[in-house]
Each structure stands twice: as C-alpha cells, then as structure tokens.
ZAKOLVEX-316560 format. One record per residue (C-alpha): residue number from 1; residue in one letter; x, y, z. Coordinates in pm, 1 decimal, padded with zeros to 6 digits, always signed. Each point is the difference from the previous one (the first is absolute). Layout:
<rs>
seq/type/east/north/up
NUM/A/X/Y/Z
...
</rs>
This chain:
<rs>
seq/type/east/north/up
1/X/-01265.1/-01871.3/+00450.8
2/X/+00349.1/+00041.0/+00119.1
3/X/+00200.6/-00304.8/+00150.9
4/X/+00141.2/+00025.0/+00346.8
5/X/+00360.4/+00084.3/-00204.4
6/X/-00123.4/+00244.5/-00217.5
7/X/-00151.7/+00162.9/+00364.4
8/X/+00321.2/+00011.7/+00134.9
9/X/+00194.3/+00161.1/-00322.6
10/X/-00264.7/+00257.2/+00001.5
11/X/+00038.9/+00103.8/+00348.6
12/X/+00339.4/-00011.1/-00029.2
13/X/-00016.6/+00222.0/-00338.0
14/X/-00157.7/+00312.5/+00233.3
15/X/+00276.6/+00019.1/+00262.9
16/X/+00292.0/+00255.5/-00047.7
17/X/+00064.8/+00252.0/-00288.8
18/X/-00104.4/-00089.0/-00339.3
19/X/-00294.4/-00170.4/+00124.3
20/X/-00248.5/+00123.7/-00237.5
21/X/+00188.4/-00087.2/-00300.4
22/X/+00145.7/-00389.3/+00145.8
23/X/-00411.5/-00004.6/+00075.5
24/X/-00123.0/+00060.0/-00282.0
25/X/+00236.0/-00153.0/-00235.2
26/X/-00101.7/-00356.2/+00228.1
27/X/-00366.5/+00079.1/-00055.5
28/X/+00107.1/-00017.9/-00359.2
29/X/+00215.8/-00260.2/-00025.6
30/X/-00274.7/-00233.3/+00219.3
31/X/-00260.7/+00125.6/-00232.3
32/X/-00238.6/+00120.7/+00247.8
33/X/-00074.0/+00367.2/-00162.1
34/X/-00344.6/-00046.5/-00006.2
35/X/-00008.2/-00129.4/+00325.2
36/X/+00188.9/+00309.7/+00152.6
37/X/-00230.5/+00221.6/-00215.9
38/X/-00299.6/-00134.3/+00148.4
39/X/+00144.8/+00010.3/+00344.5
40/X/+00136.3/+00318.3/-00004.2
41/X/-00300.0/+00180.1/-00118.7
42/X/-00201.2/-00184.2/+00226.5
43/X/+00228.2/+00083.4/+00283.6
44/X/-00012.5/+00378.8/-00105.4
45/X/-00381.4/-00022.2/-00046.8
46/X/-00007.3/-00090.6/+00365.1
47/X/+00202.6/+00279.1/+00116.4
48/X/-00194.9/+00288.6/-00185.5
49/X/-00313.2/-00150.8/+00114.7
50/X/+00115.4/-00027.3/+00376.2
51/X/+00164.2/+00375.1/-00056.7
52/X/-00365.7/+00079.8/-00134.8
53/X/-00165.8/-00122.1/+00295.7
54/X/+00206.4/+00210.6/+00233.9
55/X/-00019.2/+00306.1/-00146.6
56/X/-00363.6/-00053.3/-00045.8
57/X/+00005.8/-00019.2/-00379.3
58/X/-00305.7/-00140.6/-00160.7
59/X/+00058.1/-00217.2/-00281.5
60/X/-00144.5/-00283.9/-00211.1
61/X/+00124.4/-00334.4/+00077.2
</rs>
C-alpha cells in the first residue's frame, strides 16, 4: 500500500518525457515491484479479456 505521498510522486513520475524511466526507477526505489507486477499483469489480463470479448474470442477464464 502506497501513502498519499508516494501517490503523488508516482503520478507525477508519468507526466512529460522520460516518464517511463523517472516511473519506474520510483517503483524501485519505493519497493513496490511486486506490487506493479501484479497490477500490471492484472491490468493487461483485463484488456485481452475485454479485447476477447469483442472480437468474439472464446477463451478459458
């Protein structure tokens, strides 16, 4: 769980260029990897599924 300063940071990380690397290197420094991980595939997981769906895709769950 992230505190309501780490939040911030974070949001802050994405905006303007180099965004991916000031993100990532926060995720790091904060220690939330796993957390990200486990997000992020979850996130993606969503998408495909959803994507899936409207194509009409059968799938296993």
């Amino acid at each position: 769980m992230t505190s309501a300063r780490d939040s911030e940071a974070l949001e802050d990380a994405i905006r303007g260029r180099g965004a991916f690397r000031r993100f990532k290197s926060l995720v790091f420094d904060l220690g939330l990897e796993d957390e990200w991980h486990r997000f992020r595939g979850g996130a993606l997981e969503a998408m495909l599924a959803d994507w899936m769906d409207s194509e009409r895709i059968e799938y296993d769950d």
